[in-house]
PALUMLO-242457 format. One line per 8 residues: number of its first residue (from 1); their letters; for each residue x, y, z of C-alpha. Coordinates in pm, whole numbers, plus 50000, padded with zeros to 5 digits. Each point is the difference from the previous one (the first is absolute). Last residue first. Layout:
NUM) a) X:Y:Z; ...
***
This chain:
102) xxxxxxxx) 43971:56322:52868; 50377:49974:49784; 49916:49912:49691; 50174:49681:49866; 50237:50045:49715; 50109:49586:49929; 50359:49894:49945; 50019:49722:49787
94) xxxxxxxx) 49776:50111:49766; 50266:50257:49851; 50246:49754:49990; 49791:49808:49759; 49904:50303:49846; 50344:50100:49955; 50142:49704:49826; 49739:49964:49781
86) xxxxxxxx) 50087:50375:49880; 50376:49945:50005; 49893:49641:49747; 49817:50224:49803; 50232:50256:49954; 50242:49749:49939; 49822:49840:49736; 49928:50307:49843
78) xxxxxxxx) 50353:50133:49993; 50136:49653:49861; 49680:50009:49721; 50106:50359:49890; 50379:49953:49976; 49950:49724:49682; 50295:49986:49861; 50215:50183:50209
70) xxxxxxxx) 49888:49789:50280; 50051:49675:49789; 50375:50061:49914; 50078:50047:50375; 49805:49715:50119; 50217:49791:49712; 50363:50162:50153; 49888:49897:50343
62) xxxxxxxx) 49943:49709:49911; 50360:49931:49840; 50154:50178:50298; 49859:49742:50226; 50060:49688:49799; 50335:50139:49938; 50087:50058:50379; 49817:49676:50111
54) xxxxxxxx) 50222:49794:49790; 50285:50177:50111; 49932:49987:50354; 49917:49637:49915; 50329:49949:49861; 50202:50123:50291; 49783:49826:50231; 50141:49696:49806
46) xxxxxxxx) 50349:50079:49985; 49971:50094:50389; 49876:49665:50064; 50298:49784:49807; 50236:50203:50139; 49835:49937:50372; 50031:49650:49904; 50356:49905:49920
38) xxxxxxxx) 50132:49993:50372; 49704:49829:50095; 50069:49721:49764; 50401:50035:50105; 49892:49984:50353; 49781:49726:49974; 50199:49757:49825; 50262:50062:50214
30) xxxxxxxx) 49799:49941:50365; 49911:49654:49823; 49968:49783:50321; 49716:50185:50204; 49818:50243:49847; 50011:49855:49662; 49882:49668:50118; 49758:50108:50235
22) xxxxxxxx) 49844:50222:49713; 50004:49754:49733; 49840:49716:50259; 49727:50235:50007; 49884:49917:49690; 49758:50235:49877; 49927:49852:49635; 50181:50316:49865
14) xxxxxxxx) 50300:49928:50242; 50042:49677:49868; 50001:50030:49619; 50239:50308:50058; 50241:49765:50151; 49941:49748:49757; 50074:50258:49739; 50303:50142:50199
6) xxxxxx) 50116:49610:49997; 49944:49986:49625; 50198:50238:49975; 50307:49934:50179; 50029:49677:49800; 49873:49670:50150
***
């Protein structure tokens, strides 16, 4: 058995939950584990790196296509927010009730 195929099994047995993996690791292969936890915060900052730069173009691309429909139609943006200001006020509006003072 090739390195590999022994990082496969390994990864067999930790997916199915074995907790013989973890006793193992912990206990006899002190190594193993450092140089596996020695490689993983690279491998998590590489991929928070790419999601911030997922979620950077997915957010500047949308922001570009709200942009573009605003200017072409400004008049149904400004009367959907007037609308949804003038919702917004009633309901807040009804929250607090005017009673007359007897």
């Amino acid at each position: 058995m090739n390195v590999k195929e022994a990082l496969q099994f390994l990864e067999t047995a930790a997916a199915n939950g074995d907790e013989e993996v973890e006793n193992i690791l912990s206990s006899e292969y002190q190594n193993l584990r450092k140089a596996i936890m020695k490689s993983a915060p690279h491998i998590a900052w590489d991929k928070i790196k790419q999601a911030k730069d997922t979620s950077m173009d997915y957010t500047v691309d949308t922001a570009k296509r709200i942009d573009q429909c605003v200017h072409e139609r400004p008049w149904c943006y400004i009367g959907g927010v007037s609308l949804f200001t003038f919702a917004l006020g009633l309901f807040l509006g009804k929250s607090t009730s005017c009673k007359s003072p007897r």
